[in-house]
C-alpha positions as CSV (number, residue, x, y, z in Angstrom):
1,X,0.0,0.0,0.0
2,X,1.2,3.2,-0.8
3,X,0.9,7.1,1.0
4,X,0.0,9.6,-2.0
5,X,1.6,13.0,-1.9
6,X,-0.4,15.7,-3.3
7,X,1.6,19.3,-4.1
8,X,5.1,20.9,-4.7
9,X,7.3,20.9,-7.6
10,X,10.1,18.9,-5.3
11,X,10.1,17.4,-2.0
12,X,13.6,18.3,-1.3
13,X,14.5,17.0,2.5
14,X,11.0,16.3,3.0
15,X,11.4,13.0,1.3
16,X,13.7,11.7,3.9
17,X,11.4,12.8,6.7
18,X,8.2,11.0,4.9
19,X,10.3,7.2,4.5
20,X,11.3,7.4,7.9
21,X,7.6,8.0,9.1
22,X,5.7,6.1,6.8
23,X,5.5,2.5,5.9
24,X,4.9,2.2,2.6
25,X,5.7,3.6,-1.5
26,X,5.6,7.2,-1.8
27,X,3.4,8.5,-4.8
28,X,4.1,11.9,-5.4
29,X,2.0,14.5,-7.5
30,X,3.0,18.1,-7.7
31,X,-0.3,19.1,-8.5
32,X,0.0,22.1,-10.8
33,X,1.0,20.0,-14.3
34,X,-2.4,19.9,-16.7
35,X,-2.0,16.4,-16.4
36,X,-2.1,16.4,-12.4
37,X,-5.7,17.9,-13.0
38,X,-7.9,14.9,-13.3
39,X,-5.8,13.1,-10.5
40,X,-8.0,10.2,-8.8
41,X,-6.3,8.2,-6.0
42,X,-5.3,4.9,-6.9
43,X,-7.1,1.9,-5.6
44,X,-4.8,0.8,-2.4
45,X,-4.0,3.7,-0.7
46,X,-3.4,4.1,3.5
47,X,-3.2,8.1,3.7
48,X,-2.9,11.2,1.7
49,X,-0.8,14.3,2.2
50,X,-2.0,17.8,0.6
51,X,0.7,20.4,0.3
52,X,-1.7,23.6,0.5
53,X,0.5,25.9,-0.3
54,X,1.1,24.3,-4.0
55,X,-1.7,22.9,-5.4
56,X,-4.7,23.9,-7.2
57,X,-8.2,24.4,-5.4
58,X,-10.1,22.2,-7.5
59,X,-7.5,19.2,-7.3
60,X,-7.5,19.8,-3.3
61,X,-11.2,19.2,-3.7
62,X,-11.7,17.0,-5.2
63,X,-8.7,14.5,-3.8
64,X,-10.8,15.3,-0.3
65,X,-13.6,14.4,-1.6
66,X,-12.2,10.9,-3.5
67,X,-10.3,10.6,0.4
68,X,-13.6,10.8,2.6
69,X,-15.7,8.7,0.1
70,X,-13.1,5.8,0.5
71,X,-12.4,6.5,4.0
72,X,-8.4,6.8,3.7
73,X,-6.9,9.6,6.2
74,X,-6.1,12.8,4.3
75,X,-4.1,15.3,5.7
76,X,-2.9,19.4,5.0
77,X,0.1,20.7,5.7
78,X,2.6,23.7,5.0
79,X,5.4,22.3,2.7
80,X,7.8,22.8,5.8
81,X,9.6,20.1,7.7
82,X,8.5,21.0,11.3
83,X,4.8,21.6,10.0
84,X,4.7,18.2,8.5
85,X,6.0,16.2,11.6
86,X,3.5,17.3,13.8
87,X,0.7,16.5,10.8
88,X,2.0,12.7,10.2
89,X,2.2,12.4,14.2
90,X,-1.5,13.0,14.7
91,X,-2.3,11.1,11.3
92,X,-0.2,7.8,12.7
93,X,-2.2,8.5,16.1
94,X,-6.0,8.7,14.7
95,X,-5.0,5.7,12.1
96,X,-4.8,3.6,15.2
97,X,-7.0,5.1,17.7
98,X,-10.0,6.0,14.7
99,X,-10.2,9.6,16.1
100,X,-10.6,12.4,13.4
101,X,-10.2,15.7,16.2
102,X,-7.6,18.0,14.6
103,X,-4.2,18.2,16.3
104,X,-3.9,20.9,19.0
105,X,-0.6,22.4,17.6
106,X,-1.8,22.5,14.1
107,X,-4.8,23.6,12.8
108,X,-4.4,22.4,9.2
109,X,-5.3,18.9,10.0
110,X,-8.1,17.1,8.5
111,X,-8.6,13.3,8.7
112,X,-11.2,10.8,7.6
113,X,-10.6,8.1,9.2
């Protein structure tokens, strides 16, 4: 199973910080290619990460959308390392407690779960 990553041109050091956290093939997407546009998650998927700050409004949509219809945990954070820890530590924590309360220290967090 695989985590999808929605946004950004490059992950930069952020790709270090997502294999060490999550279990699994990283798909990434930046999001802002013509071809990124019709993006629908693929089949076998355990999470989703949304980069707000680069990626277009109606791919955000409707990758929430896709998310909560299937019931996979989607999540949106800043494309910084220190924003993104605290968003994959509360995603790993309402995986396996089923909560979806957004994390106290960031706001940004959604889950479906």
């Amino acid at each position: 199973m695989a985590y999808v990553v929605i946004g950004a041109d490059r992950l930069g050091n952020i790709n270090a910080l997502l294999e060490e956290k999550l279990d699994g093939e990283l798909i990434h997407v930046s999001g802002r290619k013509k071809k990124d546009q019709n993006y629908s998650l693929p089949q076998l998927v355990k999470g989703v990460i949304v980069f707000t700050d680069y990626i277009n409004h109606n791919l955000a949509k409707r990758v929430k959308a896709d998310a909560k219809k299937r019931n996979v945990p989607i999540v949106f954070a800043k494309r910084s390392v220190s924003h993104l820890e605290c968003t994959l530590e509360q995603m790993m924590v309402c995986q396996q407690e089923g909560c979806d309360r957004p994390c106290t220290r960031n706001r940004s967090f959604h889950a479906t779960v």
